[in-house]
FIZANU-549487 format. One record per residue: residue in three letters; x, y, z of N, C-alpha, C in turn. Coordinates in steps of 0.02 Angstrom, whole numbers, padded with zeros to 5 digits, always signed. Atoms other than C-alpha are relative to their C-alpha. Layout:
BEGIN
ALAXYZXYZXYZ;...
//
This chain:
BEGIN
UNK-00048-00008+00052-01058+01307-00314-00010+00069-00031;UNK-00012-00079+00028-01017+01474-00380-00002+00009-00076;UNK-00002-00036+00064-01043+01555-00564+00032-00022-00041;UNK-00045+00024+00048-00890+01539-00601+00031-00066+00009;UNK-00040+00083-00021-00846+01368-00535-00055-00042-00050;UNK+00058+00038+00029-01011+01317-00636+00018+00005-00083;UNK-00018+00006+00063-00936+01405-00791+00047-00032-00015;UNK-00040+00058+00013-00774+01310-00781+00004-00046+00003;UNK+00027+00070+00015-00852+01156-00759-00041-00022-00078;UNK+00025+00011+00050-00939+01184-00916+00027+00023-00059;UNK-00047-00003+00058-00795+01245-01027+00047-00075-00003;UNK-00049+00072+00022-00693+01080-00978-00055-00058-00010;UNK+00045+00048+00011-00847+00989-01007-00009-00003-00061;UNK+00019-00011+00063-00865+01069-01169+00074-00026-00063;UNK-00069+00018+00037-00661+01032-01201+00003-00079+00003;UNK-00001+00069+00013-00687+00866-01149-00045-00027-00066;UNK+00059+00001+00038-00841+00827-01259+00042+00018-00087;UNK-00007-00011+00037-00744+00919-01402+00094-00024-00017;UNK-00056+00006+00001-00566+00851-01381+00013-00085+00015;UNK-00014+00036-00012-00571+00693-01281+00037-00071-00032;UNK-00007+00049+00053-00560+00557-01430+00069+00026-00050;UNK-00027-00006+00047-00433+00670-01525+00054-00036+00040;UNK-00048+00000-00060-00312+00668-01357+00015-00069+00027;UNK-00028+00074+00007-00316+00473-01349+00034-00024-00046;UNK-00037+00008+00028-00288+00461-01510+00087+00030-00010;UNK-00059+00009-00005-00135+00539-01484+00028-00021+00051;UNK-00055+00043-00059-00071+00470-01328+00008-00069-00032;UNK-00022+00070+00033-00078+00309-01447+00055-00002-00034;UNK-00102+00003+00003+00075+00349-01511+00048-00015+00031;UNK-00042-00005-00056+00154+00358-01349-00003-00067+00043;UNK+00016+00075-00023+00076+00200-01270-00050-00034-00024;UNK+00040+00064+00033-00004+00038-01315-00061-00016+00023;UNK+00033+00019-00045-00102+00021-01170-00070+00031+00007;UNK+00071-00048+00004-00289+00077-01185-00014+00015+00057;UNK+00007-00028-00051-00308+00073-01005+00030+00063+00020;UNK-00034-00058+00011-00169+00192-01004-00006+00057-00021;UNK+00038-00026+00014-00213+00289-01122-00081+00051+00028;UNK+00055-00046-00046-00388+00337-01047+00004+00028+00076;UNK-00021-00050-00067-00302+00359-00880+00032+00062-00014;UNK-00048-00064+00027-00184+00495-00950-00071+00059-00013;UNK+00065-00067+00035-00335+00573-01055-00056+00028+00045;UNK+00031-00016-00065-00449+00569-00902+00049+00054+00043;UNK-00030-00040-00033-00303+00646-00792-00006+00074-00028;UNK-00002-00036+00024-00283+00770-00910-00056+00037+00003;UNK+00056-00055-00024-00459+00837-00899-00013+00006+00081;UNK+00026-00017-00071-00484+00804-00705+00084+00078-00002;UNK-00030-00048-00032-00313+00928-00697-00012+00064-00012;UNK+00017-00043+00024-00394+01043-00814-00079+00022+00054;UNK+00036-00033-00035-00530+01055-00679+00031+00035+00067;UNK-00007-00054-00059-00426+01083-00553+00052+00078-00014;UNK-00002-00070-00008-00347+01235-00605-00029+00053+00013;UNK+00039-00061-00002-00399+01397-00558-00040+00035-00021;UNK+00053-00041+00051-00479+01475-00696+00021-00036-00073;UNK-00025+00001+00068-00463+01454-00885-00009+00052-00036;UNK+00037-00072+00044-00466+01590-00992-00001-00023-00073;UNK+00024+00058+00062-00511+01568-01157+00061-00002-00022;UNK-00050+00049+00031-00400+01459-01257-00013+00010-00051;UNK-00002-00013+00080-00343+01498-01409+00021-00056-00034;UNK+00005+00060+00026-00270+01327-01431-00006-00077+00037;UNK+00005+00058-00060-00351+01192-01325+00046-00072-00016;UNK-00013+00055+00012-00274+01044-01414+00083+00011+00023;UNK-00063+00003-00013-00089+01121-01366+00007-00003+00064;UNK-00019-00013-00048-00124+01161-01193-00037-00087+00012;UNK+00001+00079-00019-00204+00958-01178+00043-00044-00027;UNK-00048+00040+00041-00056+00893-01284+00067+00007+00074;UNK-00051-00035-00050+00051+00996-01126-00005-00049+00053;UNK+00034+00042-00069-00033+00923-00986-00009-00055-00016;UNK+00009+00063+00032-00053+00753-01064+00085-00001-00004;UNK-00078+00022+00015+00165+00753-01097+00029-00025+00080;UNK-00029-00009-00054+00178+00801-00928+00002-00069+00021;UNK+00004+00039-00029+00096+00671-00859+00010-00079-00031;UNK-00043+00073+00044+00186+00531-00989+00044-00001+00040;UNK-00082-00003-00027+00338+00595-00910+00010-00019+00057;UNK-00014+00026-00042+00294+00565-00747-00014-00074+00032;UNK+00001+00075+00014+00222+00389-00778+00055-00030-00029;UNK-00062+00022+00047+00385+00357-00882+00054-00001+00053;UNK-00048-00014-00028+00496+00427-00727-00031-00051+00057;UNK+00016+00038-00039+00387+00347-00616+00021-00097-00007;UNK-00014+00043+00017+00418+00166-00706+00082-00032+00004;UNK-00107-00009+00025+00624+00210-00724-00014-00012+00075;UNK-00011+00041-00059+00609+00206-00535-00011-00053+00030;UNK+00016+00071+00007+00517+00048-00522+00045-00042-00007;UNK-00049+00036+00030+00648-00016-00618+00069-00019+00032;UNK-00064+00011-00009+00794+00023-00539-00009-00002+00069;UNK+00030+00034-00083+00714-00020-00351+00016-00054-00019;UNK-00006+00088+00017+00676-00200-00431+00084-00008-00009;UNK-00050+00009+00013+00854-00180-00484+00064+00017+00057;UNK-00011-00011-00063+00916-00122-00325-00015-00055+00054;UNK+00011+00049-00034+00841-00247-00247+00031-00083-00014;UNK-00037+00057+00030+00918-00390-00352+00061+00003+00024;UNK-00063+00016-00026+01077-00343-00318+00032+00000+00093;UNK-00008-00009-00048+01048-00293-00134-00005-00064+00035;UNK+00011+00081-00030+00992-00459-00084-00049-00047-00060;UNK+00047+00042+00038+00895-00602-00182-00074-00028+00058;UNK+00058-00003-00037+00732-00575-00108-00056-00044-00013;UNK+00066+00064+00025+00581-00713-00091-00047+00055-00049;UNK+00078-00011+00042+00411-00709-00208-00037+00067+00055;UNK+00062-00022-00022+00320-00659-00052+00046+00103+00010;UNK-00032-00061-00009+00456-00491-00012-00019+00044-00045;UNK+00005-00041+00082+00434-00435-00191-00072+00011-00012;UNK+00074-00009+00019+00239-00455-00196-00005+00064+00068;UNK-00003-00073-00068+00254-00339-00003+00026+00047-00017;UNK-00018-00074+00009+00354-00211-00080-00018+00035-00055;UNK+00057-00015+00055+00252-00202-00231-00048+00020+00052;UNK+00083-00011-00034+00093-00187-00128+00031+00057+00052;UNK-00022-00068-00040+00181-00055-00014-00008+00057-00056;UNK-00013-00034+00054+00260+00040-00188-00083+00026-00022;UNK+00074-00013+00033+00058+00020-00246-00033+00049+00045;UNK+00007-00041-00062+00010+00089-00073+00004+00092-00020;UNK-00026-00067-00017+00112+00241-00059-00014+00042-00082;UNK+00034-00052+00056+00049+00283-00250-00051+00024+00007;UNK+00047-00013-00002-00099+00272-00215-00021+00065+00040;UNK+00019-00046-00041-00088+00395-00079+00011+00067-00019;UNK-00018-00059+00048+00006+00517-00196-00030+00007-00028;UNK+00029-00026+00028-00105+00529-00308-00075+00023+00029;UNK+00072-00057-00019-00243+00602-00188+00021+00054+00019;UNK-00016-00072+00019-00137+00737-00181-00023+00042-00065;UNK+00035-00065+00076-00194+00899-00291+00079-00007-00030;UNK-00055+00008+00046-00093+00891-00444+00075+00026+00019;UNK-00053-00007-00012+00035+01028-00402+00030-00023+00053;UNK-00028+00024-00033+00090+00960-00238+00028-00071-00007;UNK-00029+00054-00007+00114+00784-00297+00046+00018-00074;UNK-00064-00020+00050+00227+00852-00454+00041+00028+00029;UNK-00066-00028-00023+00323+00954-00338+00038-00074+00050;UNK-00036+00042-00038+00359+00817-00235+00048-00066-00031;UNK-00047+00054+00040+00408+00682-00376+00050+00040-00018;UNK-00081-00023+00030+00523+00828-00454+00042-00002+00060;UNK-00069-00010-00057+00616+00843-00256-00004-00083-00017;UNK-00023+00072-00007+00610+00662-00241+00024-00056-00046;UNK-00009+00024+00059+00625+00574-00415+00035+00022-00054;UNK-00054-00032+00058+00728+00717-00537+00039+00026+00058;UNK-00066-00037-00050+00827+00779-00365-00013+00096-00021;UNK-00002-00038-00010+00772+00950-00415-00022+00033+00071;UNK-00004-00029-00046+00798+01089-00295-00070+00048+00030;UNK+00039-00039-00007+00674+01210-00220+00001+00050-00043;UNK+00038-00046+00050+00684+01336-00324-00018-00007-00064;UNK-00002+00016+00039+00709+01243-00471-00079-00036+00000;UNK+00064+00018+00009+00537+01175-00452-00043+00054+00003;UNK+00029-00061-00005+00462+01337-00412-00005+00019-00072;UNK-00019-00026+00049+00536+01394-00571-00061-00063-00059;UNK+00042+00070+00026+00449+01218-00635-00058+00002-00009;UNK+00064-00006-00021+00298+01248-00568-00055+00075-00039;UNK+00023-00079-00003+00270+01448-00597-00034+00004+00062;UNK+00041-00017-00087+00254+01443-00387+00072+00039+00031;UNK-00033-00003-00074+00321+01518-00248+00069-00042+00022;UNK-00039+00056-00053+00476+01436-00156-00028-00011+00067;UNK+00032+00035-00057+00372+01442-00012-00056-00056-00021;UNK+00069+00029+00020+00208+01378-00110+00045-00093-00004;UNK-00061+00052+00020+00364+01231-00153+00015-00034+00075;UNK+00000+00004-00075+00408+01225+00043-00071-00043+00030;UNK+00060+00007-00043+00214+01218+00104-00009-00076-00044;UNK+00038+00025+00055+00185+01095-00060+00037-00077+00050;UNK-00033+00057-00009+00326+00966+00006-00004-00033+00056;UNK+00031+00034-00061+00266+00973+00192-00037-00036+00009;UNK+00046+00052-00003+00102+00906+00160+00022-00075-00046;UNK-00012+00058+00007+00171+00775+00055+00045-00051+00028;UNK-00053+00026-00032+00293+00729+00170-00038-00029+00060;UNK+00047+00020-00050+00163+00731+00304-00048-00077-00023;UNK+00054+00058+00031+00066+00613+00203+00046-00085-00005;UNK-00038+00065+00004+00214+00493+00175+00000-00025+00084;UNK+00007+00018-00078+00243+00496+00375-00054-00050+00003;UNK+00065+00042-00006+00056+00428+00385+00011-00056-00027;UNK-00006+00046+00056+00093+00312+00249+00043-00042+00043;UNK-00058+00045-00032+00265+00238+00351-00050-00018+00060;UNK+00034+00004-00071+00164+00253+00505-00061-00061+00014;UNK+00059+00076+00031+00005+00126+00421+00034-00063+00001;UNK-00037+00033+00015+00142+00025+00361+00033-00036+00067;UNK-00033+00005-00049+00230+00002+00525-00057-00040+00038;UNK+00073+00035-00019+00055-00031+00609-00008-00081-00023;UNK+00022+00089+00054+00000-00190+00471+00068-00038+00020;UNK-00032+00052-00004+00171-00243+00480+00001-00034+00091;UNK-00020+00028-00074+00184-00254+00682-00090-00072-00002;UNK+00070+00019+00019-00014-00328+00656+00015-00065-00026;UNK-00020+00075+00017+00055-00486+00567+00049-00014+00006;UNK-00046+00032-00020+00203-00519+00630+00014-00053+00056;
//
């Protein structure tokens, strides 16, 4: 580990340490859910490690209030789709217990796999796939590249493939 990978481990160690408790308390405004809650406030510092550098911060509590909205918004957008699948699905057909527990446990699946994506690639991929923004419009989103946007959506696209591809597998597997 390098210098500086040792010093920015020990400035977000020092922001965690000096922030963590304020940054729940405010996501308690926003949700009820303590589990919640500490997932958000956790995210929020693992994304603050993975950035690149930090330079010093003149106001840490705005730039973890930032990164903490973000990721309300995409638990919030993420839920709105939930919603209107289940609701999609009601009207598409009236589907058994066991259909609805399989496409839950798929839905759970394919999160799970998104979120071992590095932060920016799985935000570029919910804004193409979940707000319909465009390539550049995420670029612009991002402060990336339209290629960095391009390269970002391959691997997660690659990753869904795998994902259909598992899926396809288990299901031929018990059928």
């Amino acid at each position: 580990m390098s210098g500086a990978d040792l010093s920015h481990r020990h400035t977000v160690d020092g922001l965690f340490r000096a922030h963590y408790r304020w940054l729940c308390s405010y996501l308690r405004r926003h949700l009820h859910d303590a589990a919640s809650i500490e997932d958000i406030a956790a995210e929020t510092f693992v994304q603050l490690l993975e950035a690149p550098s930090l330079r010093a911060i003149r106001e840490p509590r705005a730039l973890l209030t930032t990164i903490a909205q973000r990721l309300l918004y995409q638990r919030w957008r993420r839920g709105d789709l939930e919603r209107r699948h289940r609701q999609q699905i009601d009207v598409d057909y009236a589907a058994s217990a066991e259909e609805l527990v399989q496409l839950t446990q798929t839905l759970n699946r394919l999160d799970h796999s998104l979120q071992r994506l590095p932060g920016k690639v799985r935000t570029a991929f919910l804004l193409a796939r979940i707000d319909g923004l465009t390539y550049p419009q995420i670029a612009a989103e991002l402060g990336i590249s339209q290629r960095s946007v391009s390269e970002y959506m391959n691997r997660s696209q690659a990753l869904c493939d795998r994902h259909s591809a598992n899926q396809f597998l288990q299901d031929k597997r018990f059928a």
